[in-house]
Steps between C-alpha positions, in 0.01 A plus 500: 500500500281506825311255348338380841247785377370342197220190481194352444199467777174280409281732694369753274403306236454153670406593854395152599503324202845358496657152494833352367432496153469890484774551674749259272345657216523895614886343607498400132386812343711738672782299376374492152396841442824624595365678887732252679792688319407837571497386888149339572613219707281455711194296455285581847186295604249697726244353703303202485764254448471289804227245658248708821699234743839434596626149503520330850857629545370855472648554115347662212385274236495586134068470377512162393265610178690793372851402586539140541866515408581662803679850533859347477441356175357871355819646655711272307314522214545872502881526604539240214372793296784775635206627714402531860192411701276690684282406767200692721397436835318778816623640839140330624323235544381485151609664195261742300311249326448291834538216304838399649662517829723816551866476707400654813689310769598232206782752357797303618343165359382686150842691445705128559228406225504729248885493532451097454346563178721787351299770531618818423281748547240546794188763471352502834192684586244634785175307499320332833799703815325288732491806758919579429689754398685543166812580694480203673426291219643586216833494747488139555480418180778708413705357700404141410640553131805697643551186675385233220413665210808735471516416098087584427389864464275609755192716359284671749192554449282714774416727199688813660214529813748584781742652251741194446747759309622627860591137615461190271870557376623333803274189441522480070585562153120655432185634652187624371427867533130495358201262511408289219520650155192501296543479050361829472637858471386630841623183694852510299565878514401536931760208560762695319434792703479316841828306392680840443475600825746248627799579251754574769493146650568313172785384422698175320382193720241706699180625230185657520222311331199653347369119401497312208439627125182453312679572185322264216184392748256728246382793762709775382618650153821450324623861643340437861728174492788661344491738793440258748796298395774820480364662850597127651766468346643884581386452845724205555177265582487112479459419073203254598329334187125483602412376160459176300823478313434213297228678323561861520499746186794636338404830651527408824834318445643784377416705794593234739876388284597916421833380638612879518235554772567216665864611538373856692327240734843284524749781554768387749435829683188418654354759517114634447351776313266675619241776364680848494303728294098454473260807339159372538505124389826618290777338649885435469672212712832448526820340672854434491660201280876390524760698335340836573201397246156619592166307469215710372103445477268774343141317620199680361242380742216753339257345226677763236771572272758683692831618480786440836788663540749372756748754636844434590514645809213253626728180350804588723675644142685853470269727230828498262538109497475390127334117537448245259110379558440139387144450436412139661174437344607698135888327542606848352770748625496913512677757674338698734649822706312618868186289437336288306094515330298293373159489382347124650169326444224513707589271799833390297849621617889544360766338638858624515859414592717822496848491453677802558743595253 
């Protein structure tokens, strides 16, 4: 498994309501509802964790009110769990929320940090430049954790404004390709587009990243979600819980723990689907698994009862290939010869892995 791509970020739901307990107990949850199996490992804390000042050497200090364990203890707590930590900080002088200090000229000093208190996992974003360039900026950082924080994924997050695909590669494991995603249809279905854009530069330890899932946050309907989840997932994007896990409905469980979608997302080889057929709103997306499998989405983005058809010849199949299709929302297996129909839901989708015969 790749399963660097799959987590848990505080931000959707949470934004700046977060402290320790949450996270131990989100830590606690994915473990006990069986997500921490299927690859969520991750268990990432966005902004607002830290005090507006430095200490006198210059260091980040944990908010005394909403973590008063410190950060090291949470990491321990966490990797006592099987799971990893995740920690935010901002190329600037503030993050987002300008409620804590960002890294800028601090990124040497907040790498040796974060690596001090086993952090895995750094999200770092583009609030308050201070006059500088991205280049310049999110460089220096890079090369901070190439230097000290060789074992901690590096997330960036300029939310794809001087298209990050072309170059961020060089400098991480991720980088986001849209701006902040919204928990509506509109917002959801845009970023997917945007996202697709950048296939060609994806690729295992190098993905695009369309931002976080609102799957389970109440905005969109089962089938909106359902989509949302298996256009991620084909598309090879970060699995990011956005959700409150330790009270979320069966429903969205069983979106977010189909592990047969999750595996499309996983595949060894890397790499992401993309949209290859689309008739007004009536679309097909597809891409290559491992052992000559294909990945296929039939997305109904009109607000109507349709029926898709996805050709071979779009999926990178000979017409005469007899496939097996495996269903990965039904769990069901056909046989299907030169394409593949369905009729889907208004907003819904079907998900297939074809095997050819």
């Amino acid at each position: 498994m790749l399963s660097e791509c799959v987590r848990w970020n505080s931000w959707n739901h949470f934004y700046c309501g977060i402290n320790e307990q949450i996270i131990r107990e989100t830590a606690d949850a994915l473990v006990n509802t069986g997500l921490a199996k299927l690859g969520y490992h991750y268990v990432n804390i966005d902004d607002c964790w830290a005090e507006y000042n430095r200490d006198s050497q210059g260091n980040f200090v944990p908010n005394r009110q909403t973590f008063p364990s410190g950060i090291k203890a949470l990491a321990d707590y966490v990797h006592a769990k099987g799971l990893k930590l995740g920690i935010y900080s901002d190329a600037g002088s503030l993050t987002c929320s300008n409620k804590m200090p960002g890294s800028l000229d601090h990124e040497e000093q907040d790498v040796k940090t974060f690596s001090s208190w086993g952090v895995d996992y750094l999200k770092y974003d583009n609030c308050n430049d201070a006059g500088r360039t991205i280049m310049e900026r999110y460089t220096r950082m890079s090369n901070a954790m190439k230097t000290y924080g060789k074992n901690i994924f590096f997330s960036l997050c300029e939310w794809g404004k001087e298209n990050p695909a072309t170059w961020a590669g060089r400098m991480g494991n991720s980088w986001r390709t849209t701006g902040d995603i919204a928990d509506n249809w509109d917002s959801m279905t845009s970023r997917a587009d945007q996202n697709d854009q950048w296939a060609a530069y994806a690729g295992p330890g190098g993905w695009n990243d369309p931002d976080m899932l609102e799957v389970g946050n109440g905005g969109m309907s089962e089938a909106e979600y359902r989509s949302h989840f298996s256009i991620w997932a084909l598309a090879k994007a970060p699995l990011l819980i956005g959700c409150d896990v330790r009270s979320m409905s069966q429903q969205t469980k069983d979106i977010l723990s189909n592990s047969e979608v999750i595996a499309v997302n996983q595949d060894r080889l890397g790499v992401q689907g993309k949209k290859v057929q689309s008739d007004n709103g009536l679309e097909v997306w597809a891409g290559p698994l491992s052992d000559n499998r294909k990945a296929i989405v039939l997305w109904n983005r009109q607000p109507y009862q349709a029926t898709i058809t996805a050709h071979w010849s779009n999926i990178g199949l000979a017409p005469s290939v007899v496939a097996t299709a495996r269903d990965l929302w039904a769990h069901s297996s056909f046989a299907a010869q030169g394409q593949i129909s369905a009729s889907v839901a208004p907003h819904d989708c079907k998900m297939y892995i074809l095997t050819p015969n």
